[in-house]
N, C-alpha and C positions, 0 to 999 in steps of 0.2 A: 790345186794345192794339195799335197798330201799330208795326210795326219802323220805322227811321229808317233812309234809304239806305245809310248805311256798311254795316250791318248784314246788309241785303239785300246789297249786293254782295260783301260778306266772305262769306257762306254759298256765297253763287252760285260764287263763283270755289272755294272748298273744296269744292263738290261736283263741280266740272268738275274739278280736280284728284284728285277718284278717280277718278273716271270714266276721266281719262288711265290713272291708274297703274292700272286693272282693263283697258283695253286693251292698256297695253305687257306686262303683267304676261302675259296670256292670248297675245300672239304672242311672247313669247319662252320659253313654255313650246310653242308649235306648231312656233316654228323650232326647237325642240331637237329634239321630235321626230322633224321631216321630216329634220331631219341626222341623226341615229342611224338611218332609216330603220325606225320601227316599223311594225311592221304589224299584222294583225288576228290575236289572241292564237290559244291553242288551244283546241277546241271542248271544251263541257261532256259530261260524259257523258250526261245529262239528251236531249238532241237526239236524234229519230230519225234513221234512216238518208236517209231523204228533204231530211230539212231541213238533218241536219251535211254533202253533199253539197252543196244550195245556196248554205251558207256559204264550201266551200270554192271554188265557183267565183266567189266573192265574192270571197275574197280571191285566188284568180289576176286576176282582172278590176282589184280594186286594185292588185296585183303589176304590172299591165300599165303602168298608171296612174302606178307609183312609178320607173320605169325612164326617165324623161323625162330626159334630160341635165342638165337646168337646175334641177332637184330641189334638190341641194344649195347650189348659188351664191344660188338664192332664197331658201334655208331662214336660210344665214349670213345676208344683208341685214337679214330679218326681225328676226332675232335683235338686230344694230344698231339696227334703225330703230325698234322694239317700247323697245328699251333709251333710244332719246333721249328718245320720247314720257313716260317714268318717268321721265326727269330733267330735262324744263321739265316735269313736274307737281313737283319737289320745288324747281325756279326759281319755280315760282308760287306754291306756298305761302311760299315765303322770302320772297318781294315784291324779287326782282332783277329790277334794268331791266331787262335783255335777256332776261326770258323768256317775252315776247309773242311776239318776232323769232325766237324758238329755238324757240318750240313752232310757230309758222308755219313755218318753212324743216321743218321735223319733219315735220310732217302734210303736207306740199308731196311731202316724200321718200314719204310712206309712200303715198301716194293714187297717186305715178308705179308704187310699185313694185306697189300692188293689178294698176296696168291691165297691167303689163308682165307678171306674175305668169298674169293670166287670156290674155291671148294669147297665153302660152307654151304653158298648158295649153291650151287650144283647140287650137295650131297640132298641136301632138304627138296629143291625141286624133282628130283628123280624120286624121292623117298613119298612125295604127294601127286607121283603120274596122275594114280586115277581121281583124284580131286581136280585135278587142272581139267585132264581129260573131257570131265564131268561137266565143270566151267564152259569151258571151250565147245560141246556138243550141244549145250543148253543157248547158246547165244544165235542170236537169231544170222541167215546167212546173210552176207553182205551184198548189195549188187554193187557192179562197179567193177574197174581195174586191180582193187588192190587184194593180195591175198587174205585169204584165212588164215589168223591166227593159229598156229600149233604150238605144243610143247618144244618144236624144234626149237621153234622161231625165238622162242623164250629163250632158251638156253644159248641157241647164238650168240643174243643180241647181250647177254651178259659176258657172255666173250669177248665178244667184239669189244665192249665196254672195259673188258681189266688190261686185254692187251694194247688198247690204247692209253689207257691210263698205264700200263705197265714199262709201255714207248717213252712217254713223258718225262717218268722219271728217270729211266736210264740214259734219258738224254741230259736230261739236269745234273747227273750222277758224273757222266764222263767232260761234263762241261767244266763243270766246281773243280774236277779235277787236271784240269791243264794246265801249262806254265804261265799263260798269259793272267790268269785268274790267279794261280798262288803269290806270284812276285808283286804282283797287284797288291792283294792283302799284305801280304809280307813289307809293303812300302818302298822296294827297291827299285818302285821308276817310276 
């Protein structure tokens, strides 16, 4: 039995609608964090001495990493911008006009604030080479399969990190914006 397009686009649009509120939900539980400033807990007693030592130059290496000026200004944004994208997903499940327009300008805000977010950190970790450096020379070598830690690996993995979160939203961006989702809201099926 085949679904009838209302039906198809009513599901479409309520699943895109979690999807918002499991993204805004998960950055305004990150921007609390980064504003309270957590950091990496305390070690297990479990841990030898070799490894609760690596953890702990883990977390000075984070420590270095949390000290960026622009930490908190980023963290509050989040915290707003996380909070719009939850409220054009509850304009979308309502079927308000303007919550095409609202979850657009939303994801507009929040994809400036990924790039701005990743060049801040970038500028601040290239600007603290030889502190990480330092970090990173001081920590004891690892045995085992998995690599040494570098500055590379750092900067990567923050890459890696906005252009998937950069993915995310341009997916959600060109979703909100199809026909099946406006006519949806709009009420005309």
């Amino acid at each position: 039995m085949s679904e009838s397009e209302p039906e198809r686009a009513a599901k479409a649009t309520l699943m895109l609608a979690l999807f918002l509120t499991v993204m805004g939900t998960y950055g305004v539980f990150r921007g609390i964090r980064e504003l309270t400033g957590d950091r990496l807990g305390a070690m297990p007693e479990l841990l030898d001495a070799e490894e609760q030592a690596r953890v702990e130059a883990l977390a000075e290496l984070q420590a270095t990493f949390y000290n960026e000026p622009n930490r908190r200004p980023f963290a509050a944004a989040n915290i707003v911008l996380s909070a719009m994208l939850m409220i054009g997903s509850a304009f979308l499940v309502g079927r308000k006009p303007h919550a095409v327009w609202f979850l657009r300008q939303a994801i507009v805000a929040n994809v400036l604030w990924i790039v701005a977010k990743l060049g801040s950190q970038l500028w601040h970790s290239f600007a603290r080479v030889p502190e990480v450096k330092a970090i990173l020379a001081a920590a004891e070598p690892r045995a085992g399969p998995l690599p040494e830690p570098s500055i590379a690996m750092v900067v990567g993995s923050m890459i890696v990190f906005a252009v998937f979160n950069l993915a995310a939203h341009v997916f959600v961006g060109w979703r909100v914006g199809r026909d099946d989702v406006r006519r949806f809201v709009a009420g005309e099926e």
